[in-house]
C-alpha positions, -999 to +999 in steps of 0.1 A: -370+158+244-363+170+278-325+170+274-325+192+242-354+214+253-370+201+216-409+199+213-416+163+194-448+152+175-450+115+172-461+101+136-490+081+145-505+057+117-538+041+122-537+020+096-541-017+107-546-007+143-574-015+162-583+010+193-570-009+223-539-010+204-539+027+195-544+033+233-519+013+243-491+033+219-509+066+233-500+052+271-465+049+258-462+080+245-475+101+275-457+078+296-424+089+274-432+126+278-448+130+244-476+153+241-485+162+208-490+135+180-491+137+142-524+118+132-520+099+099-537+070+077-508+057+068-504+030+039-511-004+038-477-026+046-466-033+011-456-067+022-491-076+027-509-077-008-543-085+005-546-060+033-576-056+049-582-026+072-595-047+109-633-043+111-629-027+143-604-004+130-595+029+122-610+038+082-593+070+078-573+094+099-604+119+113-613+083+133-581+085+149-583+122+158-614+118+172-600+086+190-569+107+206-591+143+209-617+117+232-583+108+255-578+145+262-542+146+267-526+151+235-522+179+209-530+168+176-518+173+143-527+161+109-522+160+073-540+156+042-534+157+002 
């Protein structure tokens, strides 16, 4: 990022994730200089047949913006279909 003068946008799945472990990746990230994140569902791992979304987990991606908007250090992006 810093060496090419690029801005990057992580992709950031919520899928599977519970919060503490969201917050942790976010840590990374600003850590790692990121500042702006992609905000996605993301699909079930296709590995995993029975899947089942934690119960204190992320539902859909609007959870997750909310989640990184409530940090207060990221832009945000996100994208729907």
């Amino acid at each position: 990022t810093k060496q090419l003068g690029l801005t990057t946008m992580a992709h950031l799945p919520c899928t599977g994730f519970r919060p503490p472990e969201i917050g942790a990746i976010l840590d990374q990230l600003d850590a790692g200089g990121v500042r702006d994140v992609l905000a996605l569902r993301g699909d079930p791992p296709r590995d995993v047949p029975d899947f089942v979304i934690p119960k204190d987990g992320f539902q859909y991606a609007n959870q997750l913006v909310a989640y990184i908007a409530a940090r207060g250090r990221f832009g945000i992006g996100a994208a729907c279909c």
